[in-house]
C-alpha positions, 0 to 999 in steps of 0.5 A: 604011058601016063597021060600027065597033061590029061590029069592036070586037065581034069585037077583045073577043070574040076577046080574052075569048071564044076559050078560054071553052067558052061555049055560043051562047046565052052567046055570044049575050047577051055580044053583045047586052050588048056591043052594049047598052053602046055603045048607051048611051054613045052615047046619053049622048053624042048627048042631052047634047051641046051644041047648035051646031057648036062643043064646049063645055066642058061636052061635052069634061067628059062625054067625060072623065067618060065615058073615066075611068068606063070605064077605072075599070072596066077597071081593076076587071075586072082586078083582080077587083072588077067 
């Protein structure tokens, strides 16, 4: 099993967390957020899939939903706004 969630967990934290003098506990609740929010995408993912073998367009649309959603608030994060 590969630990995929964990990986990008380490790529943020080390990327955000490296020169923040945040304490464990701090350190503690950004995991348990980061790890809250892949749970969520993952959750809509898996409960609105299609069912059957073959992607839908309604399926391809929540992926492009999902994709534009996030990079929206990226871009937000870096320009101060979320």
């Amino acid at each position: 099993m590969k630990n995929r969630i964990a990986a990008e967990w380490y790529t943020y934290a080390e990327a955000t967390l490296a020169d923040v003098p945040a304490d464990s506990v701090q350190r503690t609740e950004t995991r348990r957020a980061f790890y809250a929010g892949a749970l969520a995408a993952y959750s809509q993912i898996m409960v609105n899939l299609t069912p059957g073998p073959d992607p839908q367009p309604a399926d391809e649309q929540m992926l492009r939903d999902l994709d534009a959603e996030l990079h929206e608030f990226g871009e937000a994060v870096k320009r101060g706004l979320a």
